[in-house]
C-alpha positions in Angstrom: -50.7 124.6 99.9 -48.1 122.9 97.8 -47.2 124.4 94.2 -45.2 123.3 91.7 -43.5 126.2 89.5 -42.4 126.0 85.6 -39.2 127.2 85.0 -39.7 130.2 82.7 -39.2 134.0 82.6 -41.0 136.7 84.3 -41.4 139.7 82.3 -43.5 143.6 82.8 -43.8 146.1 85.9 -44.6 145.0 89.8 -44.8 147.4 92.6 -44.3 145.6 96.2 -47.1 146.1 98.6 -47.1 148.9 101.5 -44.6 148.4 104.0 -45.0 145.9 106.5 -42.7 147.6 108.9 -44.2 151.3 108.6 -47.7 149.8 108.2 -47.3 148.5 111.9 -45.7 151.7 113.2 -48.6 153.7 111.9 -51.3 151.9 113.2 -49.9 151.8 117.1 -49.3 155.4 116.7 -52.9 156.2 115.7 -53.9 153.3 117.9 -52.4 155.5 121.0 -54.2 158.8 120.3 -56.8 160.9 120.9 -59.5 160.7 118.2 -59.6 159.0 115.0 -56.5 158.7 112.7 -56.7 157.4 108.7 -54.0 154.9 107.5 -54.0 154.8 103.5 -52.5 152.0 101.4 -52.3 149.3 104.0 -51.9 145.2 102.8 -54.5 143.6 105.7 -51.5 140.6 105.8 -51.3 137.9 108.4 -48.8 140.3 110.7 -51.0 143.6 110.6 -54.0 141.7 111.4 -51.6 141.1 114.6 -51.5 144.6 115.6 -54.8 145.4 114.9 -56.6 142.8 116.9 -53.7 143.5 119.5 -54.1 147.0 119.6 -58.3 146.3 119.4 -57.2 144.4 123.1 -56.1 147.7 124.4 -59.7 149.4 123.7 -58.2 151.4 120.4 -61.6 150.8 117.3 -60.5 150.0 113.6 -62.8 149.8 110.1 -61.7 149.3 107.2 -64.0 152.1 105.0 -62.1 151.2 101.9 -60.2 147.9 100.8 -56.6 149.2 101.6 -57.4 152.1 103.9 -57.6 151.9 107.9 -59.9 154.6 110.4 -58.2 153.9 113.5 -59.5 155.1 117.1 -57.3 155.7 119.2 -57.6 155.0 123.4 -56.3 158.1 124.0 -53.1 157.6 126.5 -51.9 155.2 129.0 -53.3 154.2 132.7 -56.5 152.9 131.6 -58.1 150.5 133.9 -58.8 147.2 133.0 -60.5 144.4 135.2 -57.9 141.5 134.3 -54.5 142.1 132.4 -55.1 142.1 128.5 -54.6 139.0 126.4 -52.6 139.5 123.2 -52.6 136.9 119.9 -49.6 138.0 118.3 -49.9 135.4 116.1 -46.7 135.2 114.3 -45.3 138.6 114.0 -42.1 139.3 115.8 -42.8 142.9 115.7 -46.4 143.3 117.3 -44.9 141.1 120.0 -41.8 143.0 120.8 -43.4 146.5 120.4 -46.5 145.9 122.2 -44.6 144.4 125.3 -43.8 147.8 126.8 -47.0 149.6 125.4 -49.0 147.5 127.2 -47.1 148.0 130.6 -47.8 152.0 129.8 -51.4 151.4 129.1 -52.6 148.4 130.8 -50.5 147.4 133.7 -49.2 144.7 131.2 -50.5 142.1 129.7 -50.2 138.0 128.8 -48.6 137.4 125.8 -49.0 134.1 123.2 -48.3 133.3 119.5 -47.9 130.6 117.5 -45.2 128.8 115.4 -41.4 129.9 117.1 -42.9 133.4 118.1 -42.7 132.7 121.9 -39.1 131.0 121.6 -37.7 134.7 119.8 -35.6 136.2 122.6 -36.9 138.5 124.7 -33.8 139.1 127.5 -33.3 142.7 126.7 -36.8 143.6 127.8 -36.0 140.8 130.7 -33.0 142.5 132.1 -34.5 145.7 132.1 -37.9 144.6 134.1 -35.6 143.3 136.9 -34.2 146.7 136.9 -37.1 148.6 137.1 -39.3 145.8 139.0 -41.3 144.9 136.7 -43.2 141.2 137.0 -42.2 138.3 134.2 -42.6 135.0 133.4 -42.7 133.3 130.1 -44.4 129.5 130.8 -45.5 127.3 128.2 -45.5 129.6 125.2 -46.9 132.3 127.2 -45.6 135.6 128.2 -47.1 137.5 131.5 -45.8 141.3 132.0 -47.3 142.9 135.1 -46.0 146.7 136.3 -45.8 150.0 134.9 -43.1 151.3 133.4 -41.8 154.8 135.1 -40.1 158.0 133.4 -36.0 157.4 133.3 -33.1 156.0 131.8 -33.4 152.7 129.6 -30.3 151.1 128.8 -30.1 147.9 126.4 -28.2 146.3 123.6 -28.5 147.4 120.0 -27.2 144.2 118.1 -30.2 141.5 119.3 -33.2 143.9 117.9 -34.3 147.5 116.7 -38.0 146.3 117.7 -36.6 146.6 121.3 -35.8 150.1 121.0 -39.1 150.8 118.8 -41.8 149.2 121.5 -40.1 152.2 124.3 -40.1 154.7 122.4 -43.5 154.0 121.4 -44.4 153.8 125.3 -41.9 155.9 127.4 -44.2 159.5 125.2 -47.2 158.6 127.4 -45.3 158.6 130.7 -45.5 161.7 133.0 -41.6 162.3 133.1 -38.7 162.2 130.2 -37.1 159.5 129.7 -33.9 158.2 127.5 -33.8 154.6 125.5 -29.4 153.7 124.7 -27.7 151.3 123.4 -24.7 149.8 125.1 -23.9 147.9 121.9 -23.2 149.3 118.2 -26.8 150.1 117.2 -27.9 147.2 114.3 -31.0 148.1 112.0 -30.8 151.7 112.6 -33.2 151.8 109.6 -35.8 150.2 111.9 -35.8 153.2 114.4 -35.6 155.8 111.6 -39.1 154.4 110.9 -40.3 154.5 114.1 -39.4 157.7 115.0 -40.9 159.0 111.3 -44.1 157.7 112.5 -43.7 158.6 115.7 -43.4 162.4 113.8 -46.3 161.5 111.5 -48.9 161.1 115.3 -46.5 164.9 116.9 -44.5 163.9 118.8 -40.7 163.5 118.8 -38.0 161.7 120.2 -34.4 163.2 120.5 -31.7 161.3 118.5 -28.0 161.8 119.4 -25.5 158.7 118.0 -27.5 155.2 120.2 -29.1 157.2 122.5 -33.1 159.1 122.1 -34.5 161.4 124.5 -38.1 161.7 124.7 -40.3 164.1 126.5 -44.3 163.5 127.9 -46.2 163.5 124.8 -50.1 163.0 123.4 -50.3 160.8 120.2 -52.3 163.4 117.7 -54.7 161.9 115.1 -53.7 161.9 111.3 -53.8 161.2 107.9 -51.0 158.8 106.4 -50.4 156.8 104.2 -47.7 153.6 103.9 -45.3 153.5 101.6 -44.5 150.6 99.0 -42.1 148.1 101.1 -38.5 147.7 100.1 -37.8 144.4 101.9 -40.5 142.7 99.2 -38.6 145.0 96.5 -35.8 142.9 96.9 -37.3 139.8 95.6 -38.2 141.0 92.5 -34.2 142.5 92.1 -33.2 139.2 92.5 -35.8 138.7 89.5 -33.9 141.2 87.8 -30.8 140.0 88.6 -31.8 136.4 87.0 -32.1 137.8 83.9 -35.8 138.5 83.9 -37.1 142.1 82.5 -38.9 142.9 85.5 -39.0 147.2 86.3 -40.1 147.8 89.8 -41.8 151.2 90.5 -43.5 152.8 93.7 -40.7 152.9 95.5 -39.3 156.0 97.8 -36.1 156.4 97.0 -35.5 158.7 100.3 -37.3 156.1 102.1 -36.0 155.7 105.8 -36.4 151.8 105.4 -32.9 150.3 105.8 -33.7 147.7 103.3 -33.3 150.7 100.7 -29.8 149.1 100.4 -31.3 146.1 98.1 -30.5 148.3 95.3 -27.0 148.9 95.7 -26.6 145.1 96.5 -28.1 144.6 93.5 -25.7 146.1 91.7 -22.8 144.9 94.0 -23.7 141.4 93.0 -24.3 142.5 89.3 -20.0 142.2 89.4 -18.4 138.8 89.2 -15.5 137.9 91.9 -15.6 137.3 95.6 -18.0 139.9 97.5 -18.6 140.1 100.9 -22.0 141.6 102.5 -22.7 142.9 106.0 -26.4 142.0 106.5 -27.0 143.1 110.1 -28.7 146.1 109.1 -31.1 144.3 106.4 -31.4 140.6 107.7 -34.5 140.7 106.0 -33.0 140.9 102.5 -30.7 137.5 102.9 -32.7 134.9 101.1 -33.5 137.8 98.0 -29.6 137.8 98.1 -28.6 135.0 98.4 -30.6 133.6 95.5 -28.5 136.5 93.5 -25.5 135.1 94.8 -26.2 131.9 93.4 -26.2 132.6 89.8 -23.2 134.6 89.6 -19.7 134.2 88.6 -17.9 134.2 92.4 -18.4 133.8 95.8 -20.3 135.5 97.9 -20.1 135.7 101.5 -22.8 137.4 104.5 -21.7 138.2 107.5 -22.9 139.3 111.2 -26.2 137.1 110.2 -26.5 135.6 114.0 -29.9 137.0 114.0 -31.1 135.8 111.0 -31.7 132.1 113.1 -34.5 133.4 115.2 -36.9 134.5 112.4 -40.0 132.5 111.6 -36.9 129.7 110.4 -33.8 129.6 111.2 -32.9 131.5 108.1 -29.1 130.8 107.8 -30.3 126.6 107.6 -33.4 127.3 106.0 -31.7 129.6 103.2 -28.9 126.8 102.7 -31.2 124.3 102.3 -33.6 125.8 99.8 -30.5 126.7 97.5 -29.0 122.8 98.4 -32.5 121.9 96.9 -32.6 123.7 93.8 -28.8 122.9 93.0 -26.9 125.6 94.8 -24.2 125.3 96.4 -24.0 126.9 99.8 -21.9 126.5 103.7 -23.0 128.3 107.0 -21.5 129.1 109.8 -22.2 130.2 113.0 -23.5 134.1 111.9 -22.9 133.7 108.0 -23.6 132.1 104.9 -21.6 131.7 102.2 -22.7 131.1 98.9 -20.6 129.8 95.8 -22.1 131.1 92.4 -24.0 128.4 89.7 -24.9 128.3 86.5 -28.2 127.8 86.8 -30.6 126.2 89.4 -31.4 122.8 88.5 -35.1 122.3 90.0 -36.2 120.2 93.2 -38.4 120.6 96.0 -38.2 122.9 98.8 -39.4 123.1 102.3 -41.2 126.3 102.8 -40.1 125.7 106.4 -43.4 128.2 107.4 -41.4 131.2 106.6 -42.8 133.9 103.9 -39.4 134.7 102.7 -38.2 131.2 101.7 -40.9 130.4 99.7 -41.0 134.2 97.9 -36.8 133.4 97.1 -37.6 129.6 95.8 -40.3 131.2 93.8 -37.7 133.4 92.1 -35.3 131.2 91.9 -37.7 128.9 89.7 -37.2 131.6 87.2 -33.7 130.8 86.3 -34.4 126.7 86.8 -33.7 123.9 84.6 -36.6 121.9 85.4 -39.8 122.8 87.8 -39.5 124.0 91.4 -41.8 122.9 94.2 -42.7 124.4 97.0 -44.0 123.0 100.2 -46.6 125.4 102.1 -46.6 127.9 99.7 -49.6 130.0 101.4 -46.9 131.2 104.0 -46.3 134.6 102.3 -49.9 135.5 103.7 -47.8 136.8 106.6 -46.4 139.8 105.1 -47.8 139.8 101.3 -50.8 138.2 100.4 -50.5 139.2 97.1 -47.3 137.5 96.1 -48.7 134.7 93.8 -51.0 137.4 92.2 -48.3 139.4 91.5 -45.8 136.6 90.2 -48.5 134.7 87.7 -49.0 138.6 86.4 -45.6 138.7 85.6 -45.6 135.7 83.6 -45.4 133.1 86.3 -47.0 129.1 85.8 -47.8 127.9 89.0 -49.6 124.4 89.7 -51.6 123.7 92.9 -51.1 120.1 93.6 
């Protein structure tokens, strides 16, 4: 779907959908129970629909008794018997792949792993390096992953500054073990956040995970079955602060101020950016938030510069390009470099058309930064924020927003 947006304000109250992130952790921890768990508040987009029909493949039973509320079943532990290994459509979600990786090697024996778009060419060498250690089958052929063994209680040693999701599939795995085990990082620990989150769901199902500095000790453990709810998301929040910080009288509510999402940090940014003259912004622990901020950075007074980004290239775009361009587009002015992006501040955007590139967060940033535009902005596959909130353009022509279908 192509749209074309009219440059004008957006004006009134917005609160983001449920959290993407915790939505996912919640469901594979009721998913790994005993019994049936209820998940309130839940936004049925492209990536949950991931982990549900993923964690349906491992035998755990979901309905849907109310529009935004999940009754999960859960299979109840790990070793169960299956007559083939499990096939698993990730579709495109980075985090059901990475997390489900070592749940199924718990559960199933392992599994064979696919996707679509640049899911299968996301790095998965952490998990690698650690299989060869522990003998543990891999091969990744043709866009498909095959993981055959069974992961055994013990140490698990691997790098903190490629993915949190790395750390979040073991710990969601190494509980159902019959022996402790410890998951360390032998890097500086990025996205911290992340692992909060896991481990507060983790908490939510009873059981509990040991945190001292990059390193978490866990224990043998049953998943128990429970009623939780998800929290409103702050990685969407920080779209509509860059609303805000355009000029456009937007007040965003439902928010959990003592959320452990990392991307809490938007609103500090937010008023970082609010401050004319050179800033520079360490995104490695909200790589999410870049294309929110960098549209901020674009209309301000100075220059504005993100570092340790690397990881921002093997998202659903390579987001360092794909951010640079969308700004180039609209009028911007913007460099990168190998793991940054700086961006020199603008009047005022000046309109164009923008490749959507197939990635949610693009178009949600062109889409605000039509708001402070000189002339209309187009987008090119505009259905893409499906993937994480289907709601977006619902939400947007609420607020004030003219959007044309062409």
């Amino acid at each position: 779907m192509d749209i074309r947006i009219d440059p004008r304000p957006l004006a009134g109250s917005v609160t983001p959908p449920p959290s993407k992130s915790m939505a996912h952790r919640l469901i594979i921890a009721a998913a790994l129970g005993s019994g049936a768990s209820t998940v309130r508040n839940v936004a049925f987009s492209q990536d949950i629909q991931a982990t549900l029909r993923c964690m349906e493949t491992l035998g755990a039973r979901w309905e849907r008794p109310e529009e935004d509320v999940l009754r999960v079943t859960g299979v109840g532990g790990a070793n169960r018997a299956f007559a083939a290994l499990p096939y698993f459509d990730c579709g495109e979600s980075g985090s059901t792949l990475r997390f489900l990786i070592p749940i199924a090697l718990a559960v199933a024996g392992g599994g064979v792993f696919t996707g679509r778009g640049r899911l299968m060419e996301r790095p998965q060498q952490p998990y690698f390096d650690l299989f060869d250690e522990k003998g543990i089958f891999h091969e990744q052929k043709d866009g498909v992953l095959t993981v055959r063994g069974r992961l055994t209680p013990g140490e698990y040693r691997l790098p903190g500054n490629v993915s949190s999701q790395f750390f979040t599939g073991l710990l969601f795995a190494l509980p159902l073990l019959d022996g402790p085990s410890t998951v360390s990082s032998t890097t500086a620990l990025e996205s911290a956040g992340y692992i909060a989150m896991t481990l507060e769901a983790m908490e939510t199902a009873g059981v509990s995970a040991a945190a001292e500095g990059a390193s978490f000790a866990v224990s043998p453990a049953a998943y128990r079955p429970f009623d939780g709810a998800v929290e409103a998301d702050w990685s969407q929040a920080g779209f509509w602060y860059a609303a805000m910080s355009l000029g456009n009288p937007v007040d965003v509510t439902g928010l959990e101020q003592n959320s452990a999402q990392g991307d809490r940090v938007i609103g500090d940014h937010f008023v970082r950016l609010a401050r004319s003259g050179h800033a520079e912004i360490d995104v490695s622990g909200c790589p999410d938030l870049l294309p929110p901020l960098a549209v901020m950075a674009a209309i301000r007074e100075g220059t504005t510069r993100f570092v340790n980004a690397a990881r921002l290239r093997i998202k659903e775009s390579d987001r360092l390009t794909t951010v640079r361009r969308m700004l180039s587009a609209l009028g911007g002015q913007a460099e990168e470099g190998p793991d940054s992006l700086t961006v020199h501040g603008v009047p005022a955007f000046s309109g164009g058309t923008v490749d959507g590139a197939n990635d949610h967060r693009i178009v949600m940033a062109a889409a605000i930064a039509a708001t402070r535009s000189t002339a209309p902005v187009t987008i090119l596959g505009a259905q893409a924020v499906n993937k994480s909130y289907p709601s977006f353009w619902d939400d947007y022509k609420r607020l004030g927003g003219t959007i044309h279908v062409l």
